[in-house]
C-alpha positions in Angstrom: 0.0 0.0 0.0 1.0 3.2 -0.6 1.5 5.2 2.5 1.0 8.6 1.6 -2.6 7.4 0.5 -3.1 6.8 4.2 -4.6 9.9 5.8 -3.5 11.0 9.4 -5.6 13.8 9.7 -6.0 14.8 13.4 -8.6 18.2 12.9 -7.9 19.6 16.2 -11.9 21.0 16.7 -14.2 22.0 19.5 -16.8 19.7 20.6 -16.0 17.0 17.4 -18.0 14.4 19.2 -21.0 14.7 17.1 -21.3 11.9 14.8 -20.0 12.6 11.0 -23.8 11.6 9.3 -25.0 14.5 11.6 -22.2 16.9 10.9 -22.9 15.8 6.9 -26.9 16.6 6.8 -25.8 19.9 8.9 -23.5 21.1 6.5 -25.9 20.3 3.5 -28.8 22.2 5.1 -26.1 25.1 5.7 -25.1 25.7 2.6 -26.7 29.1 1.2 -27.3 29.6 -2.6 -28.2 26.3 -3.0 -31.4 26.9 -4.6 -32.6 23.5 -3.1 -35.8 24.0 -0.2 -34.8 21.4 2.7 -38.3 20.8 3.9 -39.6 19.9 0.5 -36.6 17.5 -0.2 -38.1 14.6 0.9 -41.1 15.4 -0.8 -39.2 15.6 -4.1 -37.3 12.7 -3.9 -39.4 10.0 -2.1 -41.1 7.1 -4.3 -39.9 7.3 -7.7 -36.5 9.3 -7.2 -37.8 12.4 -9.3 -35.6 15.1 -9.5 -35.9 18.6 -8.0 -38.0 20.8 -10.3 -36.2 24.8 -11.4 -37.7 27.6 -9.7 -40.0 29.4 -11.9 -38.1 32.1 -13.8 -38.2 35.5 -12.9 -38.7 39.0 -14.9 -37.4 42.1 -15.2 -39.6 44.5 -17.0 -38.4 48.3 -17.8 -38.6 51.3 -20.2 -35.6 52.9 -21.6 -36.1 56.6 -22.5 -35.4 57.5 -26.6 -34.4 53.9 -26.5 -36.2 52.1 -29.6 -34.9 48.9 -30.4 -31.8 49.4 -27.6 -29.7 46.0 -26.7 -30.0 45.8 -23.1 -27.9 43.2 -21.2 -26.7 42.5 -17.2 -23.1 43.3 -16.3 -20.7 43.7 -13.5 -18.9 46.6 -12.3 -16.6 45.6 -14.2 -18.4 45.6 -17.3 -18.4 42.6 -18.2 -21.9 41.1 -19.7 -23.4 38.5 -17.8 -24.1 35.4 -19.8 -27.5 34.6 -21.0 -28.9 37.8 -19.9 -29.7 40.1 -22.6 -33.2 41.6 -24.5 -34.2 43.9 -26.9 -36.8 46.8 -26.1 -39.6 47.7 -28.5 -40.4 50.5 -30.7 -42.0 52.0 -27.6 -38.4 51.3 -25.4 -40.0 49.1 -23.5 -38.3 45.7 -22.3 -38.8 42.3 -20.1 -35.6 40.2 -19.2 -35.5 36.6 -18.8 -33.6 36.3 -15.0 -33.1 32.3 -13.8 -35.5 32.1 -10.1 -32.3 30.4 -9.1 -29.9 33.2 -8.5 -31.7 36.5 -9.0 -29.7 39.5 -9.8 -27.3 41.6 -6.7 -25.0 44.4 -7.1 -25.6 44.8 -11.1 -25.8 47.0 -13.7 -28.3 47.0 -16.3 -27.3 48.9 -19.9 -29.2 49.7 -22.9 -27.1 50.6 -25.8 -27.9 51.9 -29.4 -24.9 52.8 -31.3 -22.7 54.4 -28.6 -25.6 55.6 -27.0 -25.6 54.7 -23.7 -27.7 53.9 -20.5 -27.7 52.8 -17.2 -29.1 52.1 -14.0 -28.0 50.3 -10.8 -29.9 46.9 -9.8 -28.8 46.5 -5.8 -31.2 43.2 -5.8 -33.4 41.4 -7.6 -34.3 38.7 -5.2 -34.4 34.7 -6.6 -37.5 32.4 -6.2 -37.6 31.5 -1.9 -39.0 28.6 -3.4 -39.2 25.6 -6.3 -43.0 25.8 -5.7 -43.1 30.1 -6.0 -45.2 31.0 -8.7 -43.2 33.2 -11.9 -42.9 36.7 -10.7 -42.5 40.1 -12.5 -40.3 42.7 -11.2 -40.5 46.3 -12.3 -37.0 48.1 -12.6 -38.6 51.4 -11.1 -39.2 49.4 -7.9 -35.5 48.0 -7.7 -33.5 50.8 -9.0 -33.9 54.4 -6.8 -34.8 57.2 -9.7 -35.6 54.3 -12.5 -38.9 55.3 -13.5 -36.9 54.9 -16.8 -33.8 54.0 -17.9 -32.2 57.7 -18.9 -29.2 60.2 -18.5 -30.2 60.7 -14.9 -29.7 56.7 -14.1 -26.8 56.5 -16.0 -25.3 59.5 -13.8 -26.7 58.0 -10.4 -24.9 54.9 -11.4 -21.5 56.4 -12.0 -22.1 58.3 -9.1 -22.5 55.1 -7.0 -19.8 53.3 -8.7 -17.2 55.9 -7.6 -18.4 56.5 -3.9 -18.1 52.6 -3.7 -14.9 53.2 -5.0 -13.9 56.5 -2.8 -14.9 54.6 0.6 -12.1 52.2 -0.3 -14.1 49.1 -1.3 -15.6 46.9 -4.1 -18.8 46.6 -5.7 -19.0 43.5 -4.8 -17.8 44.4 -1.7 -21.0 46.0 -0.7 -24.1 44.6 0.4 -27.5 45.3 -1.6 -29.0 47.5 1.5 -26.0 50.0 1.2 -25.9 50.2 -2.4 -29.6 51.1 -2.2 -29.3 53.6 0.7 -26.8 55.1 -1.4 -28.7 55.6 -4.5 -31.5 57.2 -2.2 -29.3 59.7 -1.0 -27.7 60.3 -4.0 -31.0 61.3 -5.4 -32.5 62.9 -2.6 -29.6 65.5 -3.0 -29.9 65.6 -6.9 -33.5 66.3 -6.5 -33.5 69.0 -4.3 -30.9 70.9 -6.6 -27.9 70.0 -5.0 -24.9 72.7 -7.5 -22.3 69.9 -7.7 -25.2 66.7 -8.8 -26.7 69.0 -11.4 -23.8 69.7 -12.6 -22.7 66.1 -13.1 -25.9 65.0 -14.4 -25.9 67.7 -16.8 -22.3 66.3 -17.9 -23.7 63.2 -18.7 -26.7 64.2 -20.0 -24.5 66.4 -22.4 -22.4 63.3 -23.6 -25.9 61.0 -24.2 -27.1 63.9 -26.8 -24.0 64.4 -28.5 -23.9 60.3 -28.4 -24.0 58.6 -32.6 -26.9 56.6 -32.3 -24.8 54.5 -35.1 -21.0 53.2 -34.8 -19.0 50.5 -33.0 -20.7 49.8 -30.0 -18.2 49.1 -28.3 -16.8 52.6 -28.0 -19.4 53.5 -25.7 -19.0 56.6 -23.3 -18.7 55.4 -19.6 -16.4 52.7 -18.6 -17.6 50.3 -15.9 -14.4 49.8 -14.8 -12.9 49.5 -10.9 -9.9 52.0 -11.5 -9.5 55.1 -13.5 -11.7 57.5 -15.5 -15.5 56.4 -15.3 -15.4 58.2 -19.0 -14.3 56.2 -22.0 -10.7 58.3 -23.6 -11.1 55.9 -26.4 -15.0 57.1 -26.8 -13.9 60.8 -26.8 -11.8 60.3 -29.5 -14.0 58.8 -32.2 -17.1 61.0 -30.8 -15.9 64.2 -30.1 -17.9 66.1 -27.2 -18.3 69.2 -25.6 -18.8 67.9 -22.1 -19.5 71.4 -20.7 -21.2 73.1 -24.0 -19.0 75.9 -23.9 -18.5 75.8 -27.8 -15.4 73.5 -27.7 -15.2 69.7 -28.2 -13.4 68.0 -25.2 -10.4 65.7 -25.9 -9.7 64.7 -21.9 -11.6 63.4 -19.1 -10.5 66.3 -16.9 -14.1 68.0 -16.5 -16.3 65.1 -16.1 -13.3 63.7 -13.7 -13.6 67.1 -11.5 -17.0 67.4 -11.8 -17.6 63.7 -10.3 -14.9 64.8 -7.4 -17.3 67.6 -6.7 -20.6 65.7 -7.0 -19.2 62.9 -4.6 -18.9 65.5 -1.5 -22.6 65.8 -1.8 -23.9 62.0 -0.7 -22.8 59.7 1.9 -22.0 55.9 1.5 -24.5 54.5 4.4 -24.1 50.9 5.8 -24.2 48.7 8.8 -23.6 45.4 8.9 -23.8 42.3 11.8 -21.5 43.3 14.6 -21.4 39.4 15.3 -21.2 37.3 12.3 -18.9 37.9 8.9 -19.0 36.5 5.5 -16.1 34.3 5.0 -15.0 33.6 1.5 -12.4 30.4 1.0 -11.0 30.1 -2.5 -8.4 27.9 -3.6 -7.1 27.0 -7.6 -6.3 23.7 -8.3 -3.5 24.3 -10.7 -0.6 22.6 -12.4 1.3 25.9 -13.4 1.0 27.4 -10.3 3.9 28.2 -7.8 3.8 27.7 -4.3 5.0 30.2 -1.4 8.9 29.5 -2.2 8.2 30.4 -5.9 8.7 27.0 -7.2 6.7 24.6 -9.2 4.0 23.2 -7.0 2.7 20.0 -8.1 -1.0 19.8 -6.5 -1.3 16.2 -7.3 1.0 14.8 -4.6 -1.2 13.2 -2.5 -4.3 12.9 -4.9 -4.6 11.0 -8.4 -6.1 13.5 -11.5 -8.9 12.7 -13.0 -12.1 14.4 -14.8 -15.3 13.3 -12.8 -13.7 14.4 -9.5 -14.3 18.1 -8.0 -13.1 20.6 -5.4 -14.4 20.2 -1.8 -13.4 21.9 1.4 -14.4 20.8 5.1 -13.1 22.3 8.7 -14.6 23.5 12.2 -13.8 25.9 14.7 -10.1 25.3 16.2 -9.7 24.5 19.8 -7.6 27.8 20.1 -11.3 29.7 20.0 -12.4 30.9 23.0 -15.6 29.0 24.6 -17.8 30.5 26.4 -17.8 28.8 30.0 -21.1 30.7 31.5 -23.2 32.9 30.2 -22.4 34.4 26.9 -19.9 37.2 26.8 -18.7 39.6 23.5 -15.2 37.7 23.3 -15.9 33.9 23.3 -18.0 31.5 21.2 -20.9 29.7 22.5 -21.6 26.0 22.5 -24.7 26.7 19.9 -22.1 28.7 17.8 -19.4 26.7 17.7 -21.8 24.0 16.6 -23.5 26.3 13.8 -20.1 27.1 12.6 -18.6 23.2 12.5 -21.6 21.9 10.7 -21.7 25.0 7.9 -17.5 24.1 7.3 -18.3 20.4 7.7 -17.1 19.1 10.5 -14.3 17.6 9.0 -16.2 15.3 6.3 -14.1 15.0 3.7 -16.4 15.8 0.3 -19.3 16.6 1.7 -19.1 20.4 0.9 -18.7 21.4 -2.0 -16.9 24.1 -3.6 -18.0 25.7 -7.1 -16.5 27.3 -10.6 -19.7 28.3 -11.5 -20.0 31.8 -11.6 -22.7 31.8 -8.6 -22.6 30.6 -5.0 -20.3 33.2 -4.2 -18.2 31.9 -7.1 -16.8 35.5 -9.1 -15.9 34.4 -12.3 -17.3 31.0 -14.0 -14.5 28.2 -15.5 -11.6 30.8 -14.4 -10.4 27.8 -12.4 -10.8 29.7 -9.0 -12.9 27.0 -6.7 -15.4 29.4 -4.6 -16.8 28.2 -0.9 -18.5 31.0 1.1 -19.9 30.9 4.5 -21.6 33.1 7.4 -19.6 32.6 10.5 -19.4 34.2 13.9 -16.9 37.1 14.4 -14.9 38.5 17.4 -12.8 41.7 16.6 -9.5 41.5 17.4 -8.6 44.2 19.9 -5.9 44.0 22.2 -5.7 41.2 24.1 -8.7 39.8 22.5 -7.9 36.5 20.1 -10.4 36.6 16.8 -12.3 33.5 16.0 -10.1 30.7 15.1 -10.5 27.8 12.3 -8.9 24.9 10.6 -9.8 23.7 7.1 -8.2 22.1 4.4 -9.1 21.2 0.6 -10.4 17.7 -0.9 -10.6 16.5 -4.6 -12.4 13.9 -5.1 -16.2 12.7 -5.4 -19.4 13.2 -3.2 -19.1 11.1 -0.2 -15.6 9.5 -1.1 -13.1 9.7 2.3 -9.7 10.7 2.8 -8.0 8.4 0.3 -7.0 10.1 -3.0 -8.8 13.2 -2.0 -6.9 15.2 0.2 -4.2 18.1 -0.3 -1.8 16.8 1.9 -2.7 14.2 5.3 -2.0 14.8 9.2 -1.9 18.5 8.3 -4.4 21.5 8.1 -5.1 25.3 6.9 -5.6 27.5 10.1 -7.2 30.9 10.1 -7.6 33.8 12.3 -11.5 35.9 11.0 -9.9 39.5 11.0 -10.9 41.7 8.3 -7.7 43.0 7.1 -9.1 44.7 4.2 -12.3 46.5 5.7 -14.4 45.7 3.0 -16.2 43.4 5.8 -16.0 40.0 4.3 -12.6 37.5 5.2 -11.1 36.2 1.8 -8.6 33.5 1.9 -7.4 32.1 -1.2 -4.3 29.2 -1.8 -3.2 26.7 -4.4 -4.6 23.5 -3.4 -1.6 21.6 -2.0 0.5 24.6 -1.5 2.2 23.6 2.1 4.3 26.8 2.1 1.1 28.7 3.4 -1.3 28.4 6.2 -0.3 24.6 6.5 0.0 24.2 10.5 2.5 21.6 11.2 5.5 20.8 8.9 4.7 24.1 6.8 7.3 23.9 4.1 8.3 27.8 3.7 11.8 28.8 3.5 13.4 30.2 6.5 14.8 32.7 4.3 11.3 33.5 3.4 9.9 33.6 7.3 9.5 30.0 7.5 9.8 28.4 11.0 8.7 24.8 9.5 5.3 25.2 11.7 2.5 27.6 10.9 1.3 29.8 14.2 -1.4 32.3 15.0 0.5 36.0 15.2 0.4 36.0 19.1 2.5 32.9 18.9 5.2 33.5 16.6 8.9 34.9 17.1 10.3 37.7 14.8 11.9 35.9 12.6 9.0 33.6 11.7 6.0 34.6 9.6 2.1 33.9 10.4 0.1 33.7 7.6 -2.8 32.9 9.4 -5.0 35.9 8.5 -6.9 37.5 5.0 -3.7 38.5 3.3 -2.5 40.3 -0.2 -1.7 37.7 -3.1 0.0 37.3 -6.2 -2.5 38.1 -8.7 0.1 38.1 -11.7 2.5 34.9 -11.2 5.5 36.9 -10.3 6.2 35.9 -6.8 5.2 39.6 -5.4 1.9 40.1 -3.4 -0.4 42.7 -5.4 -3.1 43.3 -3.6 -6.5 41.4 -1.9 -8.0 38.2 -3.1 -11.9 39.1 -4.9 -14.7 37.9 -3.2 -16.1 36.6 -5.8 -19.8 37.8 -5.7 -20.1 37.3 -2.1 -21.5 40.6 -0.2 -21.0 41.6 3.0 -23.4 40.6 5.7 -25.3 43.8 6.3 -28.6 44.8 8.1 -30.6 47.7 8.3 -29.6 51.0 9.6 -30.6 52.8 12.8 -32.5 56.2 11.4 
């Protein structure tokens, strides 16, 4: 027998007495985004095995303004369309979008497009089907989208205009939970409607640039970039549509004024959220790749312990470590109840190998579909790490292999596992973690395989625990994001949102 197909695993967990079958039917009633209702599962799948029926579609009905015949599709901040989605309004500029009940729409950005005439407006969340029973529902985008009675200059500037406060406050759009993004919209056009100088004076800007707009041309030079760095106003649009942003007689070739008039219109509105002072969203993403190099920047070959092969998929299980502070009495703000603790080990899996799963498919807090990035989110409880207060603790470590298959041929690397401390580094109030699966020059606890000239210490500890010349990269950190050895900045999370709830008036 081959020894290293012999796992040794020792998940050092509170309260892992519970049996694994329980810990398994916990951690597949705890996994959000699902789109699969537990109390009708039985229901579903007693008698003659039938599948689960889809939810009922949903539908997104609209009117873009001038906007005969317009393309409209879904897209990120980013600007990037979102598959599938996409319609084309009437002779009247009226449209309906096909939206799957599965997934809904959050954080996105609806366009309409003729020529390189442009339109926007911001869709904080279109909620999916609570149900595979709910009955098809309509959605209208004026009841979504604050100041969308139609899709029109003014929604096209209130989107910018959220776009770059998001921006300004030092976090992502997908960063942001629904609520904010919608109480930030409201105040952006509460102040636009009662005459705020600085708003009108954007809007006007844009509405400037959607008259002067060809309502023929490449479409793809359109005029505002939905992009997460740099001008919101499209150089390359300027130059093949010249426009006299300010209508002072002379066609603009920079960005300057719209740039300085968006400064100035951004001082007007405030970026309102609040979010769960006790939980956090936790994303865990790890790429299973053969090209990829590992914390010494060397080849890391993430088949070592696991066999390749095409039916098999990316899992991830874990619990709360025993370095967590329990709560021995009544509950206090810096320890973790038993009910918690429990919550938390059955959500992460309680150290069943392939039992939860993690995806590449664009949803389940997944960013980018088939970019090889293997998405898990989860809602766990949070302690903020003050002074002489330890954060909450975990362990966790990556499987490959099939539903319900053990240790064997599955696992990254045995009698070894990923520990993390939940501190929001970043502030964008979600912890993102991302690895290469296999990489044991990381987070790997016990014979960690970093270089001592690199920080390594050949054990992984939390940073309360480690010496100054030893590293602990135990905590939401900066990563490579261009495969030359150099951290450049935070993992995504994917389209996972912030935990948020509503604001105190």
């Amino acid at each position: 027998m081959d020894s290293r197909r012999c796992s040794t695993s020792k998940p050092t967990l509170h309260r892992l007495g519970r049996t694994w079958g329980a810990a398994w039917v916990a951690a597949s009633l705890a996994c959000t985004g699902c789109g699969v209702d537990g109390l009708l599962l039985t229901e579903f799948t007693r008698g003659d095995n039938q599948p689960m029926p889809d939810p009922a579609p949903l539908t997104l009905t609209g009117v873009v303004a001038d906007g005969a015949k317009a393309e409209i599709t879904v897209r990120g901040s980013d600007g990037e369309a979102v598959a599938g989605l996409t319609a084309t309004a009437s002779d009247q500029g009226s449209f309906a979008l096909t939206i799957d009940g599965a997934s809904g729409l959050q954080n996105r950005l609806l366009q309409a497009r003729l020529g390189r005439r442009q339109w926007l407006a911001v869709i904080p969340l279109l909620p999916k089907q609570p149900s595979v029973l709910a009955p098809a529902q309509t959605f209208r985008l004026q009841d979504l989208s604050p100041g969308a009675l139609s899709m029109d200059s003014t929604t096209s500037a209130l989107a910018v205009l959220a776009l770059a406060k998001v921006r300004a406050v030092g976090l992502t759009w997908t960063g942001v939970s629904s609520s904010a993004l919608t109480e930030t919209l409201i105040g952006a056009h509460k102040q636009l409607l009662a005459g705020d100088p600085a708003l009108l004076a954007f809007a006007q800007i844009v509405a400037n640039i959607h008259v002067q707009a060809e309502t023929a041309g490449s479409a793809d030079q359109v005029p505002l970039r939905l992009a997460s760095s740099g001008s919101f106003l499209n150089l390359a649009y300027l130059q093949v549509n010249p426009t006299d942003l300010d209508m002072d007689g002379q066609v603009d070739s920079s960005t300057a004024i719209f740039d300085a008039a968006l400064a100035a219109a951004l001082q007007s509105f405030t970026f309102k959220a609040c979010y769960e002072p006790r939980r956090i969203a936790v994303v865990i993403e790890t790429k299973l790749s053969e090209g990829a190099l590992d914390g010494n920047c060397t080849p890391l070959n993430p088949y070592t312990w696991t066999e390749k092969a095409p039916n098999k998929q990316v899992f991830v299980t874990g619990g709360i470590h025993q370095d967590t502070l329990l709560c021995t009495g009544a509950p206090a703000p810096n320890c973790l109840t038993s009910a918690e603790v429990d919550a938390a080990n059955g959500a992460l899996g309680g150290w069943v190998p392939n039992a939860v799963p993690m995806f590449d498919d664009g949803s389940h807090g997944d960013g980018k579909a088939g970019d090889g990035v293997w998405t898990a989110k989860f809602d766990l409880p949070y302690i903020e790490a003050v002074q002489g207060v330890n954060p909450v603790r975990i362990a966790y470590k990556f499987t490959y292999g099939l539903p319900g298959q053990g240790w064997t041929d599955a696992e990254e690397f045995p009698g070894n596992q990923r520990i993390l401390e939940l501190v929001d580094v970043d502030g964008d109030h979600i912890v993102t973690r991302f690895d290469f699966f296999a990489d044991e020059t990381t987070n790997k606890d016990k014979k960690n395989g970093l270089f001592a000239s690199a920080g390594g210490c050949g054990e992984m500890k939390w940073p309360s625990q480690t010496t100054p010349d030893c590293v602990s990269d135990t905590r939401e950190r900066k990563v490579d994001l261009d495969g030359d050895c150099k951290a450049d900045g935070f993992a995504s999370p994917g389209s996972a949102t912030p935990l948020a709830i509503a604001c105190p008036n």
